[in-house]
N, C-alpha and C positions, 0 to 999 in steps of 0.2 A: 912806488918808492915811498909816497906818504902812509902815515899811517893809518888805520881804516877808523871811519866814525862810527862814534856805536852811540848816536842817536841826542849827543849833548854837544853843547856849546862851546865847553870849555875844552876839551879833547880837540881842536877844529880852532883855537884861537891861532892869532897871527903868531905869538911866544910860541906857543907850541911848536907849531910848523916849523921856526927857527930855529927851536931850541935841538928838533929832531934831526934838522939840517947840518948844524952844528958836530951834532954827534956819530955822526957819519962824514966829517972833512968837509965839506961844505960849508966857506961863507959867503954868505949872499946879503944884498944892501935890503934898506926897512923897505925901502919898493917893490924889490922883485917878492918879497913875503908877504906886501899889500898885495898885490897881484895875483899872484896863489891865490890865497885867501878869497880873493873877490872870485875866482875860475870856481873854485870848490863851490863854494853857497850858489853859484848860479847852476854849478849841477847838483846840486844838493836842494836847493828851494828854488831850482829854476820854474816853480808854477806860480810863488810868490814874491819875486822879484819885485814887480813893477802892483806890487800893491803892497807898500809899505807899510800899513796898517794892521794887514792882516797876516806878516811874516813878524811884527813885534809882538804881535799878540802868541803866536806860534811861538817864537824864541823863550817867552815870560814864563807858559804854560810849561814849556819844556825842563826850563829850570826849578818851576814852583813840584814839578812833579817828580825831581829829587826826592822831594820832603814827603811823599806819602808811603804809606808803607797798605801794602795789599797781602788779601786769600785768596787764592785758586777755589772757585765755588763747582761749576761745572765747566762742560765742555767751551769753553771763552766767555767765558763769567769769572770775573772777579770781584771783593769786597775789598771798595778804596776809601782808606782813610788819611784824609791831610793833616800832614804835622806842622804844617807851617804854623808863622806869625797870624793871628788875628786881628781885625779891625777894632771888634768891641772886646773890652776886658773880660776874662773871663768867659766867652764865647769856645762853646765846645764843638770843634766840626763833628756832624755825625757819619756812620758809615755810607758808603754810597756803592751800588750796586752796576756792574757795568755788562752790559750785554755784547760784547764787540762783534758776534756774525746778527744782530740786527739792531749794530748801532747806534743802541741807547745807554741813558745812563741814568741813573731815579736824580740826580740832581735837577736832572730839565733843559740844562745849556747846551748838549750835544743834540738835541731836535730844534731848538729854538732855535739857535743860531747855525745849525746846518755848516758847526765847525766844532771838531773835538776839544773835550774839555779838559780838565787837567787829568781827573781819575782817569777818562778817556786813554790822554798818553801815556799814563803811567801803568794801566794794564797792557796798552801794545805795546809797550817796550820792555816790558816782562814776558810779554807773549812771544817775542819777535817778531811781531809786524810792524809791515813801516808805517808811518804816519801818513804818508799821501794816499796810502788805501781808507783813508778812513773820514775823506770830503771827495766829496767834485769838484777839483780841480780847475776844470772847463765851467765849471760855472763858476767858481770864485774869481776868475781870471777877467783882467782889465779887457779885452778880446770881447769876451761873452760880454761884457758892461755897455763895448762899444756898438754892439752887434743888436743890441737888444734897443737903443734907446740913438743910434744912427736916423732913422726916421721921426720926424713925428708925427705921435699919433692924439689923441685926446677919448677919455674916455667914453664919452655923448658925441652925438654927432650935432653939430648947431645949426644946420640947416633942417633936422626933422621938427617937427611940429605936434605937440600932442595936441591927443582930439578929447578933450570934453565928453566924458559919457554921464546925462545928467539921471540915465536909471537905477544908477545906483546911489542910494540911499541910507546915510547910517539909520540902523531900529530907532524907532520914537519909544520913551520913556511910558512904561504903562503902569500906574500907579497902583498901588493897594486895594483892593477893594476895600469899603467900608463896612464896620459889623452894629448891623440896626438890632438892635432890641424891640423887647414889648413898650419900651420907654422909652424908645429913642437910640442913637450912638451909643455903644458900647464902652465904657471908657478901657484904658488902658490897662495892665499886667500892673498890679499889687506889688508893692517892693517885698523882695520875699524878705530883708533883715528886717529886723524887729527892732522901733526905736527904743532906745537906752530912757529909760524913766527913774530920773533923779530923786532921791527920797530925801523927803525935810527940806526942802528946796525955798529959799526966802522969796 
């Protein structure tokens, strides 16, 4: 009966929902549309629910990636450029190239941080793919967080002992050889400039 998301926030607000409710004979109190609301996002971002850091970070990027406008390069490759606000004045974004069947994006953010980045959404949502194909879920998840660091471990063990190996040796310094003459030490390399010789000089 709701209406279907296609991938943004604001299609998906609680107004909406109401407004849609409305239009159909339906009305319902600001709760039961809080309610909604909160059913929908948990199957909608049921993988980031209980990491709220990284469902605002996803909500931002979703809205920031309104403002890009993209090329179809090749077979899931596109060329994304942000139209948004800038930090510094006068700062031009450059284009940025997005690989989505392996993941990457020439910005950098979508390997580093092992979560899609804005161009990232903004070619799947042109692509039509959904965004949860496009992290590990199971490993972004408080689950895997819990699962991984439930024990402890330390990295060294504090009961080994190292052992002292005294045969190894850094090289000893072996100096120059010196260059004897028929007269003795050699002296040094001549400056090849040539001193400046002042004329009429008092």
């Amino acid at each position: 009966m709701l209406p279907a998301h296609d991938g943004s926030t604001a299609s998906m607000s609680g107004a909406a929902i109401r407004n849609f409710l409305k239009s159909k004979g339906a009305d319902v109190s600001a709760t039961s549309v809080s309610r909604m609301k909160q059913e929908i996002d948990d199957k909608i971002h049921g993988d980031l629910v209980e990491i709220p850091k990284l469902l605002e970070r996803r909500t931002d990027r979703q809205a920031a990636a309104d403002m890009c406008e993209f090329t179809p390069l090749l077979e899931g490759a596109y060329s994304v450029l942000f139209k948004g606000p800038v930090a510094i004045p006068g700062y031009v974004h450059p284009d940025r190239v997005v690989d989505l069947p392996a993941l990457e994006c020439t910005c950098g953010n979508w390997q580093d941080q092992m979560f899609p980045c804005v161009h990232a959404i903004c070619a799947a949502s042109k692509d039509g793919r959904r965004i949860e194909d496009l992290y590990d879920a199971k490993r972004m998840s408080i689950e895997h967080f819990r699962d991984t660091y439930t024990f402890k471990f330390l990295p060294w063990p504090t009961t080994t002992t190292l052992q002292r190996d005294d045969t190894i040796l850094p090289p000893q310094l072996e100096p120059t050889p010196e260059r004897i003459g028929k007269r003795g030490l050699k002296p040094g390399r001549r400056p090849q400039h040539k001193r400046k010789i002042v004329k009429n000089a008092l």
